[in-house]
N, C-alpha and C positions, 0 to 999 in steps of 0.2 A: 504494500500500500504506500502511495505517493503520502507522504509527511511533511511539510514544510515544519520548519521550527518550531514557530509564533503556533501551528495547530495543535503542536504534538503533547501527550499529556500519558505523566510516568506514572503517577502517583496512584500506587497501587490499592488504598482504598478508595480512589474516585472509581478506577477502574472495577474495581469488584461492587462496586454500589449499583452501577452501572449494567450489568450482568446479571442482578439482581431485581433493578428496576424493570428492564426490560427485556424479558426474557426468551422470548421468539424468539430464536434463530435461525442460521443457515448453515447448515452441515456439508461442507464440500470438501471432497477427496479424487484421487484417480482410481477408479477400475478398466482393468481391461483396456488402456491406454485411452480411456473416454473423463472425461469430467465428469461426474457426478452429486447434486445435491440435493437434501431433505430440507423441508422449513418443519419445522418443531418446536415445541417447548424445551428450554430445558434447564434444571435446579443446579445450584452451584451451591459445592460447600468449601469455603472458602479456608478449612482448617485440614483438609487433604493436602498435603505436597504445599513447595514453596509458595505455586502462586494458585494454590487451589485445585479441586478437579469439578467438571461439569457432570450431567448423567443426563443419559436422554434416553428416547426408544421410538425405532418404526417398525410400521407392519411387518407381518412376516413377508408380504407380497412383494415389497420394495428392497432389492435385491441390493441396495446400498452396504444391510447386513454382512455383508459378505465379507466387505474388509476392515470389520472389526476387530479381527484378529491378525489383521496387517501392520507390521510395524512400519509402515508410511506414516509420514507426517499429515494432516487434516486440518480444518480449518473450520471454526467455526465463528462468523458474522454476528454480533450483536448491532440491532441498527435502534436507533432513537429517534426523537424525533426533529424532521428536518422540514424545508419549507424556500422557497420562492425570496429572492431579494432584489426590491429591483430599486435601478439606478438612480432614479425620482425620489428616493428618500434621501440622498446627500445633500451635504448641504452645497459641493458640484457637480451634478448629476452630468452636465454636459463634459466631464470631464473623466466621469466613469462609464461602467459598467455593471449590466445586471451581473447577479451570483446566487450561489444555493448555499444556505448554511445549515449544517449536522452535523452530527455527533455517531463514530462508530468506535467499536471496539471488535478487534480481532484477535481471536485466542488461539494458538498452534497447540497441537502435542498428536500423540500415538492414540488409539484404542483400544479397550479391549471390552470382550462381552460380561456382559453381568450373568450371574449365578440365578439361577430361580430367587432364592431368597433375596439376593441384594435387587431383582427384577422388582418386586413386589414392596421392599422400601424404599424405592425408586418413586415407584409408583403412588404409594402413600404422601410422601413428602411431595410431592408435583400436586394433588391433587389437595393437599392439605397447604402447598403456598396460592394455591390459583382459585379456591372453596369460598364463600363467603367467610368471616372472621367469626359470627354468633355463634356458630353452631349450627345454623337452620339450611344450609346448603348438601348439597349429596355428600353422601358419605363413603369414605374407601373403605369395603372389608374383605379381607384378603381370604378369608374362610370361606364366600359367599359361591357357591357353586357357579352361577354366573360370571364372577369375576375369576373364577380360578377357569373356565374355557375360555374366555376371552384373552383371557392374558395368556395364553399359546400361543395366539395371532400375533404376538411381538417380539423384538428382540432388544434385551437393554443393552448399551453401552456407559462406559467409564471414560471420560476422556481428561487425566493429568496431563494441566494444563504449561507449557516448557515455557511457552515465549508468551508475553501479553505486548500489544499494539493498541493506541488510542488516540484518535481526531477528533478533536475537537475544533470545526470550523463555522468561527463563530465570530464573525467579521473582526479578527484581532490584529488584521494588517492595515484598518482605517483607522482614521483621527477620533479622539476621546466623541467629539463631538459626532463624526458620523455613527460612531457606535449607539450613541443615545438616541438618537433622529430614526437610525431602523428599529432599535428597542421600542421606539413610541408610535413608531407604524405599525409594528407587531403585532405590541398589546390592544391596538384600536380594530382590530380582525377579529372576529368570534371565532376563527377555524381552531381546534384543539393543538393542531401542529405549529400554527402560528404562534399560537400563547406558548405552548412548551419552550420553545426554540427562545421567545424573550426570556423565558424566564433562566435558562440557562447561560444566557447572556448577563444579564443583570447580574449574574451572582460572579459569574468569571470576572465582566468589569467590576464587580466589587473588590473582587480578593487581589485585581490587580492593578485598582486604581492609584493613581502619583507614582 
């Protein structure tokens, strides 16, 4: 991934916060000299290995499984939310250009498949971070004869995590003042990606204002 400097972002519990927030990903590896990727959920415990490990699971059908037990490196996409920047917010538009500002994170490491048991605490924790909080949303029960054929249909992996990657592009190559001009055109948007993208704005020019 193209890094410029001013995007690049080390800091390993922004990174894991990150991974945590937003947890869809994209699973990409080589089989059979083809590209291959799954979009999935997936739980990160961030006290596995130095910089964590991930767990995910797809169908049996999705033939991705295959090289879980490959020690190739793989690649899994955490994306945030991103959004539209156009040139008309500067304060010299006739002097810029539109742009897109987001937020990704890119985790490398190996595979391996999960055990039936560690399949089924996979499963619990995913379903127990993504459930309502009360109490009143579905419940995971790993006894549940339904849930014990269902979970045949998939295959979990382990992915310790070797390298972590983070961009953060968040107009930090403009002047204090064009920063503020897109943050106020931002928040004046109802779109959810809009506000997200200021509000992570907002907090980076915070912690890196003067």
């Amino acid at each position: 991934m193209y890094v410029p400097k001013h995007n690049r972002e080390d800091d390993l519990a922004t990174l894991q916060s990150f991974m945590q927030n937003y947890p869809f990903a994209i699973l990409v590896a080589r089989q059979n000299g083809d590209l291959v990727a799954s979009h999935i959920p997936l739980t990160y415990d961030p006290q596995a290995g130095e910089y964590g490990t991930l767990f995910g699971h797809v169908a049996l059908g999705n033939q991705q499984w295959k090289v879980f037990d490959d020690p190739q490196e793989v690649l899994a996409i955490f994306q945030g939310p991103h959004t539209y920047i156009s040139a008309s917010w500067y304060e010299m538009p006739e002097k810029s250009v539109p742009t897109w500002n987001y937020a990704v994170v890119h985790a490398y490491g190996s595979t391996r498949r999960l055990t039936p048991d560690e399949l089924f605490q996979h499963l619990a924790a995913l379903t127990g971070m993504l459930e309502r909080e009360d109490g009143e949303g579905w419940q995971f029960r790993a006894n549940d004869e339904m849930i014990q054929r269902m979970a045949k249909g998939v295959v979990g992996f382990a992915l310790p995590i070797t390298r972590l990657e983070g961009k953060y592009k968040l107009s930090q190559n403009r002047s204090q003042n064009d920063q503020r001009l897109v943050i106020q055109a931002l928040n004046e948007s109802s779109g959810t990606h809009e506000q997200e993208v200021a509000s992570m704005m907002q907090k980076h020019f915070r912690e890196h204002e003067g």
